[in-house]
C-alpha positions in Angstrom: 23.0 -41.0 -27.0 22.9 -44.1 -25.5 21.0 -43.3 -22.3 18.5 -41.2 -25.0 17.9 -44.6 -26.6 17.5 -47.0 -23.4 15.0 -44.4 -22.1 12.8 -44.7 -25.8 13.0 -48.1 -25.9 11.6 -48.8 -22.3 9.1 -46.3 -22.9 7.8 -49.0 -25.8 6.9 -52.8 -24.6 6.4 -55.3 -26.5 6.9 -56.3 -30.3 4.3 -54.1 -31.5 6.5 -51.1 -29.2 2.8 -49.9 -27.9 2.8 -47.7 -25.1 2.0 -48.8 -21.5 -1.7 -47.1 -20.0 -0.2 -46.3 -17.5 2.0 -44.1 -19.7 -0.7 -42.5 -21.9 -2.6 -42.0 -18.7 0.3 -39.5 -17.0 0.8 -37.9 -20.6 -3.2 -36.9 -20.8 -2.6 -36.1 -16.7 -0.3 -33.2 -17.9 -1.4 -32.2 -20.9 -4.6 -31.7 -19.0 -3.4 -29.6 -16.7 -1.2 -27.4 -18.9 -4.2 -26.9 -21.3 -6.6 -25.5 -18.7 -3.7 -23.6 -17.4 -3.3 -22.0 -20.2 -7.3 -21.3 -20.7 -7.6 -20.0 -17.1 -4.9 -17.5 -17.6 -5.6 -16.3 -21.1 -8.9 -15.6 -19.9 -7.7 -13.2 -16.6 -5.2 -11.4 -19.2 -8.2 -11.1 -21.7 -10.6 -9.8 -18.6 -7.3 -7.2 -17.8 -7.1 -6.1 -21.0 -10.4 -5.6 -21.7 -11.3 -3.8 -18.9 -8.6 -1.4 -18.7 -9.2 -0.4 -22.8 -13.2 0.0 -22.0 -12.1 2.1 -18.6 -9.9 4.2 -20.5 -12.5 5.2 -23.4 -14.2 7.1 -21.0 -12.3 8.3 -18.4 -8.8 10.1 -18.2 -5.8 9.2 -17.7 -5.3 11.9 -15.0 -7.9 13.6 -13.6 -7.5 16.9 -11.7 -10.1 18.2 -9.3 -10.7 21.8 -8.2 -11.9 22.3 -4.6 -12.2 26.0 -4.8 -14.5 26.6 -7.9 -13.3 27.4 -11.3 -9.5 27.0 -12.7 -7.3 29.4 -13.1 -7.4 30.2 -17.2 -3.9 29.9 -17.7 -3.5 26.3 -16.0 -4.6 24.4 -19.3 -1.5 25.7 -21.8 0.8 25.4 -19.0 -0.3 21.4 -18.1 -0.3 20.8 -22.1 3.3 22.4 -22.4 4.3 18.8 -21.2 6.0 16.8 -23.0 4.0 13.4 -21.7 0.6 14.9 -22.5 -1.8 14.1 -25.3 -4.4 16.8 -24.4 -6.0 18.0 -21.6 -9.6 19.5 -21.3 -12.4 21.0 -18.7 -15.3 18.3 -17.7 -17.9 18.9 -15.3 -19.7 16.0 -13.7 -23.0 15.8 -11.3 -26.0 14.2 -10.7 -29.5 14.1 -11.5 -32.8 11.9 -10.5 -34.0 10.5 -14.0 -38.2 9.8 -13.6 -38.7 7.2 -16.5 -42.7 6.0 -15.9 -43.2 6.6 -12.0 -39.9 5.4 -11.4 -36.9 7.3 -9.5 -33.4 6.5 -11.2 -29.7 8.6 -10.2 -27.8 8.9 -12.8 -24.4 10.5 -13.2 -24.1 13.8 -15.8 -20.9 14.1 -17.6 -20.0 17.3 -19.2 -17.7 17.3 -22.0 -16.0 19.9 -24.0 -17.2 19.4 -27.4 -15.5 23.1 -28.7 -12.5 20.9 -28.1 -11.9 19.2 -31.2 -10.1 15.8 -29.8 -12.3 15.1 -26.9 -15.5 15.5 -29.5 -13.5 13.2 -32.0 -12.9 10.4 -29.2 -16.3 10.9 -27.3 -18.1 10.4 -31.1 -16.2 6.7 -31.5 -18.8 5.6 -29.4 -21.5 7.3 -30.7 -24.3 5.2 -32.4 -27.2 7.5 -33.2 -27.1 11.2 -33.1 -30.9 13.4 -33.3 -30.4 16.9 -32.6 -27.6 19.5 -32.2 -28.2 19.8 -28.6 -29.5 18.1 -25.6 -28.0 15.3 -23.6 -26.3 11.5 -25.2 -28.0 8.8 -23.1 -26.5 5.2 -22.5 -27.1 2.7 -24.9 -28.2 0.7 -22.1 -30.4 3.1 -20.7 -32.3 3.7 -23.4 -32.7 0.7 -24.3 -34.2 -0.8 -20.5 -36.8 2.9 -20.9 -37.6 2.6 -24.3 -36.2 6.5 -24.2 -36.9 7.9 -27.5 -37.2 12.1 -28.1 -37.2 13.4 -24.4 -35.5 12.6 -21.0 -37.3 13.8 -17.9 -35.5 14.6 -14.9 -35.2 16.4 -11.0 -31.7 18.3 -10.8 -29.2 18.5 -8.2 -30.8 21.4 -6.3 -32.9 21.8 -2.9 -36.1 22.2 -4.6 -36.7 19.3 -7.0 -38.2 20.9 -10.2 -39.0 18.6 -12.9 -37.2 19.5 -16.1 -37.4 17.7 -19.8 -34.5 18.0 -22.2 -34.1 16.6 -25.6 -32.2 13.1 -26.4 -29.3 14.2 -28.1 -28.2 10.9 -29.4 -27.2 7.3 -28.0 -23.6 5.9 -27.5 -22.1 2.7 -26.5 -19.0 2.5 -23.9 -19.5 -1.5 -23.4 -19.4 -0.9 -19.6 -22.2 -1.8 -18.2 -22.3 0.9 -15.3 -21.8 3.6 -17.5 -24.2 2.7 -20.9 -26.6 2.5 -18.2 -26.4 4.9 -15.7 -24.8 8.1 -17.8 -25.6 11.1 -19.8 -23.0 13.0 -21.8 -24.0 16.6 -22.6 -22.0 19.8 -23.5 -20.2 22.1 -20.7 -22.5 24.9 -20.9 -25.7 22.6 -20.8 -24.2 20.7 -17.8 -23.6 24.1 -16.3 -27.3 25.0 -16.8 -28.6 22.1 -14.7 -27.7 23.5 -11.2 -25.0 25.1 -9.2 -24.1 21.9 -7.6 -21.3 20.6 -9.4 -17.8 19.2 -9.6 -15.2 20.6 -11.9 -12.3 18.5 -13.2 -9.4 19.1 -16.0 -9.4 15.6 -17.7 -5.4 14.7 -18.7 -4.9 11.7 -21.2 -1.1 11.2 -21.4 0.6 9.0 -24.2 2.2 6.3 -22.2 -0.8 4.9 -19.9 1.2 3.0 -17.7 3.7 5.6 -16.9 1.2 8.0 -15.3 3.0 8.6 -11.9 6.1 11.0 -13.7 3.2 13.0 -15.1 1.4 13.6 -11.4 4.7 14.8 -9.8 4.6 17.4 -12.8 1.3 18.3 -12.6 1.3 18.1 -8.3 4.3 21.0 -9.4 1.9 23.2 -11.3 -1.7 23.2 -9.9 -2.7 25.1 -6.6 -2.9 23.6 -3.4 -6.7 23.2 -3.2 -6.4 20.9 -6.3 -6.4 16.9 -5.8 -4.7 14.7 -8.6 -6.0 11.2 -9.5 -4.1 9.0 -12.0 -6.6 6.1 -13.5 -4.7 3.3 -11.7 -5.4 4.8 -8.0 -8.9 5.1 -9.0 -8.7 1.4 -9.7 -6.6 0.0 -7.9 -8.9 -1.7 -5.8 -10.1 -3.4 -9.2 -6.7 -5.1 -10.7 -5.8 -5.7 -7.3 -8.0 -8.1 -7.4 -8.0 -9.5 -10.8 -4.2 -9.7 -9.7 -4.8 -11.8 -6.8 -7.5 -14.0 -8.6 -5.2 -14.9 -11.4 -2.1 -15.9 -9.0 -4.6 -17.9 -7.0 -6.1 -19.7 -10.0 -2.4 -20.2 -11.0 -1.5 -22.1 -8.2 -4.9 -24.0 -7.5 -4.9 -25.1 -11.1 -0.9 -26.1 -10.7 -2.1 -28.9 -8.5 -3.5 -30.8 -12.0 -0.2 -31.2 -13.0 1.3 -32.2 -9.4 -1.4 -34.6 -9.3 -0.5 -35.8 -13.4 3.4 -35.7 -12.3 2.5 -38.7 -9.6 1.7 -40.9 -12.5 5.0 -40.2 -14.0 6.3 -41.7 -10.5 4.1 -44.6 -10.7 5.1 -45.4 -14.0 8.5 -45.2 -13.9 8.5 -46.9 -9.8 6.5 -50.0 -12.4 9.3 -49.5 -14.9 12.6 -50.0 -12.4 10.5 -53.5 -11.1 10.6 -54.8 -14.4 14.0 -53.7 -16.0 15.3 -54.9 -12.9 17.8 -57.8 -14.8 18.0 -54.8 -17.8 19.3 -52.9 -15.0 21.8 -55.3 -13.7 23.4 -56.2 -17.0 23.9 -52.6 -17.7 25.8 -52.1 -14.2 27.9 -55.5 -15.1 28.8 -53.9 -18.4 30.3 -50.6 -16.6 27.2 -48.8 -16.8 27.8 -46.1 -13.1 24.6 -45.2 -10.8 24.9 -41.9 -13.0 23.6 -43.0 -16.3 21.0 -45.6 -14.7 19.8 -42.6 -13.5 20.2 -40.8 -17.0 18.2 -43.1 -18.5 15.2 -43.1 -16.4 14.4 -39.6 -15.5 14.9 -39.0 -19.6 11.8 -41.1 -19.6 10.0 -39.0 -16.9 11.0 -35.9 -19.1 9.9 -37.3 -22.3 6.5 -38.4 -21.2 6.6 -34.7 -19.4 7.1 -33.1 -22.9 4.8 -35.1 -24.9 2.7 -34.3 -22.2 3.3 -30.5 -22.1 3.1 -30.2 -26.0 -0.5 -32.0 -26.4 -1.8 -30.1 -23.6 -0.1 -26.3 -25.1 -1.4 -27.6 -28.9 -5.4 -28.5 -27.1 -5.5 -24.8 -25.0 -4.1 -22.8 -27.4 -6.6 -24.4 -29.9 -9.9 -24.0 -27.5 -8.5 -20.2 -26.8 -8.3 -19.9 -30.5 -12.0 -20.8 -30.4 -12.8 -18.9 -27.8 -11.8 -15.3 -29.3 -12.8 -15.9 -32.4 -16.8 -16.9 -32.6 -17.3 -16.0 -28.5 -19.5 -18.8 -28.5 -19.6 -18.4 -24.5 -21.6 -15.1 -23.3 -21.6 -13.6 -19.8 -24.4 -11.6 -17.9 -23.1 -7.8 -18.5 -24.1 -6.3 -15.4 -21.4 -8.3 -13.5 -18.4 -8.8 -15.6 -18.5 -5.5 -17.5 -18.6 -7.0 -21.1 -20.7 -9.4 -22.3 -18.2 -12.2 -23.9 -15.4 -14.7 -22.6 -12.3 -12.4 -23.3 -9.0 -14.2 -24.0 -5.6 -12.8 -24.6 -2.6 -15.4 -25.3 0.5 -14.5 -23.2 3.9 -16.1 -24.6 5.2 -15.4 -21.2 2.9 -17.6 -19.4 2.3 -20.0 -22.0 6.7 -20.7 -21.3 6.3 -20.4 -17.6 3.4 -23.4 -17.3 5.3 -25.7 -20.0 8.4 -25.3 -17.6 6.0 -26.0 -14.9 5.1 -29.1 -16.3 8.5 -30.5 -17.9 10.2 -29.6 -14.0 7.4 -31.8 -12.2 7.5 -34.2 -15.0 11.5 -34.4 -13.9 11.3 -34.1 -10.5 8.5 -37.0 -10.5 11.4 -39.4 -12.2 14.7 -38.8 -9.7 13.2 -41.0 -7.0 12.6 -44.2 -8.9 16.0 -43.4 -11.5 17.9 -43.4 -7.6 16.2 -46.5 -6.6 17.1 -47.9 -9.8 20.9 -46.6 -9.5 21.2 -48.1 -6.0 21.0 -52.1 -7.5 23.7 -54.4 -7.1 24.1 -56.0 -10.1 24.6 -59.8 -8.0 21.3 -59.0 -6.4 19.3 -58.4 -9.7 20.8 -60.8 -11.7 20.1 -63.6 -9.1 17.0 -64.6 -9.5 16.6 -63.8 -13.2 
């Protein structure tokens, strides 16, 4: 207790106990530094998050493709007879060249299974107009960059390019970019219709997401040899592996705020020994050992580390609190996916940087707390 209460009252000078600058300078330093820590980071989980919830709305979890045609009719009971799976269904997907007023556009076709009662139920969540009973569901984005209204013109996958019209079926909304813009959703048999040129997939959403390589080995176990198997995070992998690699890099780069911050601690405190160098010397007459003169000033270093540490947690959790609630910052769609700054608040990292900060803070104070240690008392009390 008595260390606790040297190291408060040097922090104080003065009879009005103010605060040194220097001192309020290497607080702001590190609360600085946690605080865009924390923004940075709650920022790449939001971007995580929110791209692997949009991904998953429209794709599968699992996706099985069939080289040789067809499946085999009794492949879909035995691959929902597991235990891990949530459905599984037939989709088709190929291409067609869209002509919307003289110009040429690819776009991809999916082709659902709407006689399957849970894939129409999720497909319709994102469903924001519906005309007819048949026909094809075009992009919200696509429709909206055409002005598409009753018909959709297009060439299909074949040798000879035939023009053929269809009837817009109804609009829906992923909130990726590449697929509100460059999709159309349609029925298996209409899909079918279109050409011979086609691929033909079982789509597999399992109940655990993350735990998708038990389920593979299963279904590896029951499909044919000419039969590849995909989980979602292969098919991505080249995505989060970078989001990954951004966010440790940030991490680190940003890290160097509070390095920089945990050098005024030094200054301060290397300021602090020069003048409490007669404090210093009575204490060591009165018994104090190199031990506690140590004590006492890296207590300081960790105190104006945690002040520090708790201004800058209190300012970035209060921008991020900002930030996902009115989303007052928007971002070009075409290149981040969605259209807002996304921010998810991880308690994990939010511990991790305040350690951060309170170990620099500390590490900052052992050099001037041993210089101070290392006084003989003679020497400071001589001239004083």
């Amino acid at each position: 207790m008595t260390e606790i209460f040297l190291a408060f009252r040097y922090l104080f000078r003065g009879k009005a106990r103010h605060v040194s600058f220097i001192s309020v300078i290497a607080c702001l330093g590190i609360g600085l530094g946690v605080a865009t820590l924390i923004i940075v980071i709650s920022v790449m989980n939001g971007f995580d998050k929110e791209l692997m919830s949009k991904l998953m709305r429209f794709n599968y979890h699992i996706t099985i493709e069939s080289l040789k045609g067809e499946f085999p009719s009794h492949i879909l009971k035995e691959i929902k007879a597991i235990n891990d799976i949530e459905s599984a269904s037939i989709f088709l997907q190929t291409q067609v060249f869209g002509k919307f007023n003289g110009y040429i556009i690819p776009l991809m076709v999916r082709g659902v299974d709407f006689d399957s009662h849970f894939e129409k139920e999720l497909f319709y969540r994102y469903v924001i107009k519906e005309n007819n009973e048949d026909g094809f569901f075009v992009g919200e984005g696509l429709k909206r960059k055409f002005f598409l209204e009753d018909n959709l013109k297009f060439y299909p996958l074949e040798r000879k390019l035939k023009l053929k019209k269809a009837k817009i079926r109804g609009v829906f909304k992923i909130g990726l970019y590449d697929i509100d813009n460059n999709y159309i959703v349609g029925s298996l048999k209409e899909v079918r219709s279109l050409s011979n040129n086609y691929l033909i997939f079982i789509g597999v959403r399992v109940k655990e997401p993350f735990r998708v390589d038990n389920v593979k080995r299963q279904l590896q176990g029951i499909v044919e040899k000419g039969c590849m198997v995909n989980t979602w995070i292969e098919s991505n992998s080249a995505l989060f592996s970078a989001l990954k690699l951004e966010k440790t890099t940030m991490f680190i780069i940003l890290s160097l705020i509070i390095v920089v911050a945990s050098f005024n601690i030094f200054a301060t405190l290397t300021v602090k020994v020069v003048e409490k160098t007669k404090d210093i010397g009575i204490l060591k007459s009165l018994g104090f050992n190199p031990l506690r003169i140590v004590s006492i000033f890296t207590l300081q270093g960790v105190i104006l580390g945690l002040v520090g540490v708790v201004l800058g947690v209190g300012v970035g959790l209060s921008i991020c609190f900002l930030l996902k609630e009115y989303r007052f910052i928007h971002l070009p769609q075409e290149i981040y996916y969605i259209n807002y700054l996304p921010i998810m608040v991880n308690i994990k990292d939010i511990v991790l940087i305040s350690l951060l900060g309170i170990i620099l803070s500390f590490i900052s104070s052992i050099f001037p707390a041993i210089r101070a240690s290392r006084f003989n008392p003679s020497e400071a009390l001589r001239y004083e």
